[in-house]
C-alpha positions in Angstrom: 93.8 93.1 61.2 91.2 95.6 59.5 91.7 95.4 55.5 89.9 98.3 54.7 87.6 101.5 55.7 84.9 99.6 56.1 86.2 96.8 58.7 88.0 99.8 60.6 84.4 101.2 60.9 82.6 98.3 61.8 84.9 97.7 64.7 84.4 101.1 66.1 80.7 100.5 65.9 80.8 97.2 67.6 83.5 98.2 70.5 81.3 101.6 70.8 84.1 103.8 70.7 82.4 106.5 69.1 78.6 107.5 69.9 76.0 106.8 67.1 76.1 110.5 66.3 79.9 110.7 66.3 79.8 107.7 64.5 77.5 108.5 61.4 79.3 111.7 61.1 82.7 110.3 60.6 81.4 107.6 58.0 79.9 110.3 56.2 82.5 112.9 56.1 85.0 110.1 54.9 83.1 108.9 52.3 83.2 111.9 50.5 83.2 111.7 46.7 86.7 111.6 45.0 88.6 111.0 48.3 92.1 109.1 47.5 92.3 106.2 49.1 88.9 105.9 50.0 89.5 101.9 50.8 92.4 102.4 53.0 92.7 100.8 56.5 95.8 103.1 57.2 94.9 105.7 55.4 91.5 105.8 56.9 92.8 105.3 60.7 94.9 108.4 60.5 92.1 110.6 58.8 90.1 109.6 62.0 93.2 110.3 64.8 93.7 113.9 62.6 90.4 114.8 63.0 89.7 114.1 66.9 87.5 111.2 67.0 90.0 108.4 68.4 93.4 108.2 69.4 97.3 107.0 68.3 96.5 104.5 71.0 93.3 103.5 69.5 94.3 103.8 66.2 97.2 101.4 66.8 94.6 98.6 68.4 92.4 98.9 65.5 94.8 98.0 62.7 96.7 95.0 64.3 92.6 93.9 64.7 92.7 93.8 68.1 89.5 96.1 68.9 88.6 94.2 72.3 91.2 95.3 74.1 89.8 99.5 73.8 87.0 98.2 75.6 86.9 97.3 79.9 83.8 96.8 81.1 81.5 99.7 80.2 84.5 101.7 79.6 85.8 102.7 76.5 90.1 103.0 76.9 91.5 105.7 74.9 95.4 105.7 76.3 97.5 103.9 78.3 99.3 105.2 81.3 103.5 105.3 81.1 104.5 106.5 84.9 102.7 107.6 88.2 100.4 105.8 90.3 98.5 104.3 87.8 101.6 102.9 85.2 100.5 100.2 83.2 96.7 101.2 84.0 94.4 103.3 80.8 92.6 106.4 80.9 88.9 106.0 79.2 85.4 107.4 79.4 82.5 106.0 80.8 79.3 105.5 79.6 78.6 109.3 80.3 81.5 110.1 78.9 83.0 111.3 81.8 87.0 111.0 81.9 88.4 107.6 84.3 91.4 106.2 85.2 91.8 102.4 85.2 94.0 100.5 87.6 94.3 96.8 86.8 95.2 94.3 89.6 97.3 91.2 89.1 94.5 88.5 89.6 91.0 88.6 90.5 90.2 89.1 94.3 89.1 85.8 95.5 87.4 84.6 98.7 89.7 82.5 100.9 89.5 78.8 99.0 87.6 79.8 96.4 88.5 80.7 92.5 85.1 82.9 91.9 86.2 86.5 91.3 85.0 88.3 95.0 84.6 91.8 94.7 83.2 92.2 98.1 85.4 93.8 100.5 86.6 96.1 97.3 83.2 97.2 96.9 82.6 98.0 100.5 86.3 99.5 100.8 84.9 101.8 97.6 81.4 102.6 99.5 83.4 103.8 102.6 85.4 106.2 100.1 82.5 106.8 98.8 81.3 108.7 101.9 83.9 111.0 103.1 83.0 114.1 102.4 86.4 115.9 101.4 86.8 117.4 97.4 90.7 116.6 97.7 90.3 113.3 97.3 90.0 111.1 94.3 87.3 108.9 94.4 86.6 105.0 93.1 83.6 105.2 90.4 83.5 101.2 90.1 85.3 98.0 90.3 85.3 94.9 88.2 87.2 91.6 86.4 88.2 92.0 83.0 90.5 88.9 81.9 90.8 87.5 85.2 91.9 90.7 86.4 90.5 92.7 88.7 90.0 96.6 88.1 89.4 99.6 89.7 87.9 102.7 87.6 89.0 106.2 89.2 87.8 109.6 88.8 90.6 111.4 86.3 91.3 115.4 85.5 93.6 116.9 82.7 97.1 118.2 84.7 99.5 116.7 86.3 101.2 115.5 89.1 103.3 116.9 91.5 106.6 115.0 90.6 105.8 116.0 86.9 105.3 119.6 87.6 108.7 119.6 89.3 110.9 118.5 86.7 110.7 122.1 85.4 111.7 123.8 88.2 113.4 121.1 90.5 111.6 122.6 93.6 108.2 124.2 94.8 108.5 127.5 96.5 107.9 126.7 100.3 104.4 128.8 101.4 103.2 127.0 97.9 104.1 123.6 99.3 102.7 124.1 102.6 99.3 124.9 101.4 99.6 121.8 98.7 100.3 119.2 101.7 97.8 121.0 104.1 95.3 119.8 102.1 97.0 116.8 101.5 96.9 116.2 105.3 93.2 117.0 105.6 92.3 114.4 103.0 94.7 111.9 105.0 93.0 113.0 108.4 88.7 112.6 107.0 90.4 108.9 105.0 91.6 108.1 108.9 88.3 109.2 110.6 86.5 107.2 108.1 88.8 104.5 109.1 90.2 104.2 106.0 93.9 104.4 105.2 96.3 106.3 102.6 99.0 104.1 101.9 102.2 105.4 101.0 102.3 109.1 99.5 104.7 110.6 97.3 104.9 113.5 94.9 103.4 111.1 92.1 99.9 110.8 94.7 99.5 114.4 94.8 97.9 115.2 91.7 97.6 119.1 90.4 94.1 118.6 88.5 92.2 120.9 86.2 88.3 121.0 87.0 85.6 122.5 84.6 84.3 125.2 86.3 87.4 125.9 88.1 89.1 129.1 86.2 92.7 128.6 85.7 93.8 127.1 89.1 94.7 123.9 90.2 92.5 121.5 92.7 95.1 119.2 95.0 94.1 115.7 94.6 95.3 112.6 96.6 95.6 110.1 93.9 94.4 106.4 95.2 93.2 107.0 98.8 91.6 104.4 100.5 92.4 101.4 98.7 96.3 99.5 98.5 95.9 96.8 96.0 97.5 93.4 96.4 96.1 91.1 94.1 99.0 88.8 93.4 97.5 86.3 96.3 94.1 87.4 95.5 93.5 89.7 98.2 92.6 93.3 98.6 94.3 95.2 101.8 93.7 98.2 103.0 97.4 99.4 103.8 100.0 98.1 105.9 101.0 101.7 106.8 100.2 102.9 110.5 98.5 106.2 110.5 102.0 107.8 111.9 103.7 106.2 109.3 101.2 107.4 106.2 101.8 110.7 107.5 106.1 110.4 107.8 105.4 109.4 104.4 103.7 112.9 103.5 106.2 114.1 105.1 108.9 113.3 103.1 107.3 114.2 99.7 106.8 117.2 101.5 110.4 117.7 102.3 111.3 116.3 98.6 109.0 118.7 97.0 110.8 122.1 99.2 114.1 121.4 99.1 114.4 119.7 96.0 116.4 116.2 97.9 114.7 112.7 98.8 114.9 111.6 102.4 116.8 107.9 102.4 114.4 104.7 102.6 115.6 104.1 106.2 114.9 108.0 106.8 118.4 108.3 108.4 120.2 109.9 106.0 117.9 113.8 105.9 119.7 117.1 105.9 118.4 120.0 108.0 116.0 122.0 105.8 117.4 125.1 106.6 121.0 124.2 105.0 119.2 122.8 101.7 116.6 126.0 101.8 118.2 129.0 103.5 115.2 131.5 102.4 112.4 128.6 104.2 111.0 130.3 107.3 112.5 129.4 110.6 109.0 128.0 111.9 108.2 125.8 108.9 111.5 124.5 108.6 111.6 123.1 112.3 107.8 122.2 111.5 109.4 119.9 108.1 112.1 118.9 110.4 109.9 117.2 113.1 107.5 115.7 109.9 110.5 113.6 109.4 112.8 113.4 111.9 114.0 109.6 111.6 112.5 109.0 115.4 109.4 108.1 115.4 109.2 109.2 119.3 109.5 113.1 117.8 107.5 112.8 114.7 104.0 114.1 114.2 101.5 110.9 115.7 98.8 111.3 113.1 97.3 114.0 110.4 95.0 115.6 112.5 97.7 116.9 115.1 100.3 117.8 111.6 97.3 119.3 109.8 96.4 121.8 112.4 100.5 122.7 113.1 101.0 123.4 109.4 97.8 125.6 109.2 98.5 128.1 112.1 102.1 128.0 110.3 100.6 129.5 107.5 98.3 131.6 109.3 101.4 133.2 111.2 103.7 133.6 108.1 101.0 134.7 106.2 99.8 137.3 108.4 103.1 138.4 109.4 103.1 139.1 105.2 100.2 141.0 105.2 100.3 142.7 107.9 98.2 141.0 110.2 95.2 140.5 107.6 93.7 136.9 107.6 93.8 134.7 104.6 92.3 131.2 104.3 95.6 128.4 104.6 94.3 126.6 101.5 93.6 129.5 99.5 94.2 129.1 96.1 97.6 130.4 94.1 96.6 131.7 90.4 99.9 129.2 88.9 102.1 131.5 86.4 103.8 129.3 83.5 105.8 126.9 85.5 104.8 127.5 88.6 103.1 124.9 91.5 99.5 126.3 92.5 97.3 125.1 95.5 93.8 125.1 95.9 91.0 126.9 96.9 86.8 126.5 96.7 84.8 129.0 94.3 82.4 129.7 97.8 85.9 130.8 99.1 86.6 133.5 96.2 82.8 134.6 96.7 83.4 135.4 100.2 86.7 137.2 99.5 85.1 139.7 97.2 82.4 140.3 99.9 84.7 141.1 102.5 86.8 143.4 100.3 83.8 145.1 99.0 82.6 145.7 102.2 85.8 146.9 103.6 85.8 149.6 101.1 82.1 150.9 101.8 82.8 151.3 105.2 85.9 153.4 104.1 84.1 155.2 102.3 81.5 155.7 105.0 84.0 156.9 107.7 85.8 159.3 106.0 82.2 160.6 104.3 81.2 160.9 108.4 78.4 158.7 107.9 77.0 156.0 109.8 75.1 153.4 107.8 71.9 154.0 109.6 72.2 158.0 108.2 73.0 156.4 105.1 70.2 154.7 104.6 68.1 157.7 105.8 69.5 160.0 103.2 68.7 157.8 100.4 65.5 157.4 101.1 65.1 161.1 101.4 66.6 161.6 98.1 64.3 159.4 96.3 61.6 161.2 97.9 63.1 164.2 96.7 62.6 162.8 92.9 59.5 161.5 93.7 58.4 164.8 94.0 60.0 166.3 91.2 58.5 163.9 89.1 55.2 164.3 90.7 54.8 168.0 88.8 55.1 166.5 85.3 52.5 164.1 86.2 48.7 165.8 84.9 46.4 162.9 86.5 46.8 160.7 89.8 45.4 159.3 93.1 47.6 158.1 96.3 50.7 158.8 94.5 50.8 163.0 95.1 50.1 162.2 98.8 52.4 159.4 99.3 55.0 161.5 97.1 54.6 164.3 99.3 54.9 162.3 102.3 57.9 160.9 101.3 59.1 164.1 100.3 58.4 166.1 103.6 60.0 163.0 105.6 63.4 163.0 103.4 63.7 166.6 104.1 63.3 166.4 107.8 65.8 163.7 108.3 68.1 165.8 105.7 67.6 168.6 107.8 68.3 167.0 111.0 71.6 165.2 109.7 73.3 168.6 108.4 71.8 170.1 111.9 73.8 167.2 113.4 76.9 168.2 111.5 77.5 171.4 112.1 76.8 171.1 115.6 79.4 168.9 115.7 82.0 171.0 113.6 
């Protein structure tokens, strides 16, 4: 147990919870002359918390002198982690202070016979993860044994999850849910081409995350791809799940997530989503009703074929909505307080704004009469035009009179021949 300032300090210093920098300032902004309680352990704890540099959960840890535990590895735990995926895991930095999740296993990984920790086959799963090339999907940043307990540290965002996100409104409106599990379904697909598996997904997996650089939408994220933990008999298994099943399995958070009911664990007991969501188009409700029909002989066989259904869904109700105008299936949805957004890349926004700018010059263009070659024409004749207008002010030159003039004479004949042009036409 810390007694004092000092011990509370010394602790932080020796766990390296705060950076030297971070650290010196602290020291010396509490020991400020004529501070009450300037010895305090408690008093000193929560002056730190209230001004940002560590955490209730931190805070906690350091009085009851139990420092060790804020530290796994090389990573510094700052909170631990009530419900989802990762319950009973902590969120930390690493050494780059860069945000992580980390999920503890129940033992250490062992080879077959052997009680040597073996990260092995955890560390090749996370190499193979490593590799697929698909921003949707969260990805391992290491692996270790802390305690005799293996750990896996995870990429982590500020937002939320699905399930969380729901409790507010009890259901996701359904063209927001389809573009949500689209890209779920693409990250499940590239994870099954890399021959890697999901496990089982449900509205706790499907993570809502906010990235820097991002504006003020959400980026999907399927929470722990890749890797199914079992380290009670010292083993680490890729899934159990076949492929057709990992996608039935997306299939009913789907379902959960649109009309606002769970599918039973036998999958038997499953209204039609029409009766539970009478507004749902008819297409996408007989697409969600084949995702999880309870016979496996109708249901979808693996992502890739359910992935490419759902999109030309939403490519058909979407252009049907805009009246025939293509939009991306994944674009993103700006979320309003409340709402449930989905995703889309910045190089996706870029490209929108070129096309729409575009689209308006050529608008322009035809109801102007112009083609874009006599555009281009035109302007150059008018800046030969200045060109020559300037070229009286000027007292003194060389080339520039006769290139001026050229210019000039050349702007004036394709001027001429474009309003000859014209009114031959009218």
């Amino acid at each position: 147990m810390a007694r004092n300032a000092a011990q509370v300090f010394e602790s932080i210093a020796k766990e390296r919870l705060l950076g030297p920098v971070d650290l010196e300032n602290a020291k010396t902004r509490w020991d400020k002359p004529n501070r009450p309680n300037l010895e305090s352990a408690q008093h000193c704890v929560k002056w730190l918390v209230t001004n940002h540099f560590i955490t209730p959960f931190q805070a906690e840890h350091l009085l009851l002198g139990k420092s060790d535990a804020l530290r796994i590895d090389e990573y510094v735990v700052r909170e631990k982690v009530v419900d989802g995926p990762f319950a009973g895991g902590f969120i930390g930095t690493d050494s780059l202070n860069r945000q992580v999740v980390i999920q503890l296993g129940n033992s250490a990984p062992t080879a077959s016979g052997s009680k040597t920790p073996n990260l092995d086959e955890l560390k090749k799963t996370i190499s193979l993860l490593d590799k697929v090339e698909n921003n949707h999907l969260q990805k391992a940043v290491g692996c270790g044994v802390h305690q005799g307990r293996a750990f896996i540290a995870w990429q982590w965002w500020e937002g939320c999850s699905l399930g969380t996100a729901m409790t507010k409104k009890g259901k996701v409106q359904p063209q927001k849910a389809c573009r949500i599990f689209a890209t779920v379904l693409a990250g499940a697909q590239s994870l099954h081409e890399a021959g890697l598996r999901v496990g089982k997904v449900d509205l706790d997996s499907v993570f809502l995350a906010i990235e820097p650089g991002k504006g003020e939408g959400r980026v999907v994220k399927l929470l722990g791809p890749g890797i199914q933990p079992d380290w009670v008999n010292g083993d680490v298994r890729l899934g159990l799940l076949s492929h057709q099943d990992e996608v039935y399995s997306i299939g009913k958070a789907m379902y959960r997530a649109i009309t606002g009911s769970a599918v039973s664990e036998d999958g038997k007991m499953r209204a039609p989503v029409a009766s539970l969501t009478p507004d749902i188009p008819e297409h996408l409700a007989e697409f969600l009703d084949q995702l999880t029909d309870p016979d496996p002989a109708i249901r979808f066989t693996d992502a890739k074929v359910a992935g490419k259904a759902l999109r030309i869904l939403i490519a058909t109700e979407e252009g049907e909505s805009t009246g025939g105008k293509d939009q991306d299936p994944l674009a993103e949805v700006k979320p309003a307080v409340n709402s449930n957004p989905a995703t889309k890349d910045d190089s996706e926004i870029g490209e929108d704004g070129q096309d729409w700018l575009s689209g308006k010059i050529s608008t322009l263009l035809e109801k102007a009469g112009i083609t874009p070659r006599e555009l281009v024409f035109l302007s150059a004749g008018a800046l030969a035009t200045v060109m020559f207008l300037l070229l009286g002010l000027w007292l003194v030159g060389d080339l520039m009179p006769l290139i001026a003039l050229g210019l000039g004479a050349m702007g004036g004949y394709y001027l001429n021949a474009w309003l000859a042009k014209r009114t031959q036409a009218e």
